[in-house]
N, C-alpha and C positions, 0 to 999 in steps of 0.2 A: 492199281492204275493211277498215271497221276492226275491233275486236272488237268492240266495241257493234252495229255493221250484222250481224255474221255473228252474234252472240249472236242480237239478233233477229229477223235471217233463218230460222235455224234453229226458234226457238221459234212464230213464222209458221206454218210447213210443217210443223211435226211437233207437233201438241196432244199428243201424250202426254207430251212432254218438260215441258210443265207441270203434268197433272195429277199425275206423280209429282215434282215440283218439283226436279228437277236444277238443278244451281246448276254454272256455266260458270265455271270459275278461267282459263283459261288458251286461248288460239286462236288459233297462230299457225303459218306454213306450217310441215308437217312434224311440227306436236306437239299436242294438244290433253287438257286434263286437265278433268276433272268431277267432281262431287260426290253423292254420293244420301245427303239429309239420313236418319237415324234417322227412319221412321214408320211405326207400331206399324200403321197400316189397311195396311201393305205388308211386315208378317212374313208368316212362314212359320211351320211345324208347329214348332219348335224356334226361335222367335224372333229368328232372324235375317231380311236382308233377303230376301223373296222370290228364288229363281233368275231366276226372269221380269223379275225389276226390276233383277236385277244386270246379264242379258242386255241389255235399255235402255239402260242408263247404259253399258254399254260397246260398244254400236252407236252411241250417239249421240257417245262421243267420236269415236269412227272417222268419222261423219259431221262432226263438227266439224272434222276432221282433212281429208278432202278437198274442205268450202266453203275453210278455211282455205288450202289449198294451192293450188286450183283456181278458186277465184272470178269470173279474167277471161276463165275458158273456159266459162262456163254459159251466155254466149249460140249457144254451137257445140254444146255437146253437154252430155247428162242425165246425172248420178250416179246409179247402183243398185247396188246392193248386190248383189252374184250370188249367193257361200254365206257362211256361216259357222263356224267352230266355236270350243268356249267346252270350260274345264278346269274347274270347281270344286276347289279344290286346301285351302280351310279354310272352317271354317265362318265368316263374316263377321257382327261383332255392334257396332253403331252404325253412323255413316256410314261411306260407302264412295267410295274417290277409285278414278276409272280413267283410265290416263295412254297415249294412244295415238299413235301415230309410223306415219309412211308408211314401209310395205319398201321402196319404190322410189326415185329419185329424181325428183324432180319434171320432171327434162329429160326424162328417157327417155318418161314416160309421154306428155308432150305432143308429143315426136317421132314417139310411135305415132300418137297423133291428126293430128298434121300428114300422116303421109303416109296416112292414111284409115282408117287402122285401128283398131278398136275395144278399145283398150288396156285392162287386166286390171291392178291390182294388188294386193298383198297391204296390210293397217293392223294393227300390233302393239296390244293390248292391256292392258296390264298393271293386273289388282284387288288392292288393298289396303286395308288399315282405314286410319284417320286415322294411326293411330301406326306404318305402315310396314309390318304385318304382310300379307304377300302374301297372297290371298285366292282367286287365279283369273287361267286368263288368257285371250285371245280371238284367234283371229285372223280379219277379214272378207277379201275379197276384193270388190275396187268395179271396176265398169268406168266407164267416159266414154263412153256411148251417144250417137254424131253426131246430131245433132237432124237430122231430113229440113225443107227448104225449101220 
């Protein structure tokens, strides 16, 4: 798939990624980096970007991260999200880039699917401001749910 298809593939399937207008730098297997422009309808109590909107942006690069990785396997089986969890580590103030990477690798995982089983893995998350400053970090856990016939 190219990045423009998974660009918007993604934006397709998931309308919140546009109502808070994340902007897609980067999607390619294994890595995916995102953007949450500066906007003030999406502060919080002390003007930064909402937690909830941070939480988005770095669910949807972990999404980005397994269309990217996973794309020729969506006719065999479903991407879900099983848990997550998220560190708030600074307060983040303008836009906010999250750059997320598969823990696994991509053979293992489809070798789980090949021989029937319903593979699990972890997507790193790492939040920072435009200028580098670490912000937060995430980790999801995705399975590859076999689609039934």
């Amino acid at each position: 798939m190219t990045f423009e298809a998974v660009v918007s593939a993604l934006r397709d399937a998931v309308p919140f990624v546009r109502t808070l207008g994340l902007e897609y730098l980067e999607v390619t297997p294994g890595r995916a980096v995102l953007r949450l422009p500066d906007n003030e309808a999406h502060h919080n109590h002390v003007a930064g970007p909402h937690a909830g909107a941070m939480f988005t942006l770095a669910e949807s690069a972990s999404g980005a991260v397994v269309i990217g990785s996973f794309a020729d396997q969506l006719a065999r089986a479903t991407p879900l999200a099983a848990r997550a969890e998220i560190r708030y580590t600074k307060l983040a103030m303008g836009p906010v880039v999250a750059e997320a990477t598969l823990g696994r690798t991509r053979e293992e995982v489809v070798a789980e699917l090949d021989a029937g089983q319903r593979p699990e893995f972890p997507v790193h998350v790492a939040l920072r401001t435009e200028d580098g400053t670490p912000t937060g970090e995430m980790t999801i856990h995705w399975t590859l749910r076999p689609n039934r016939v």
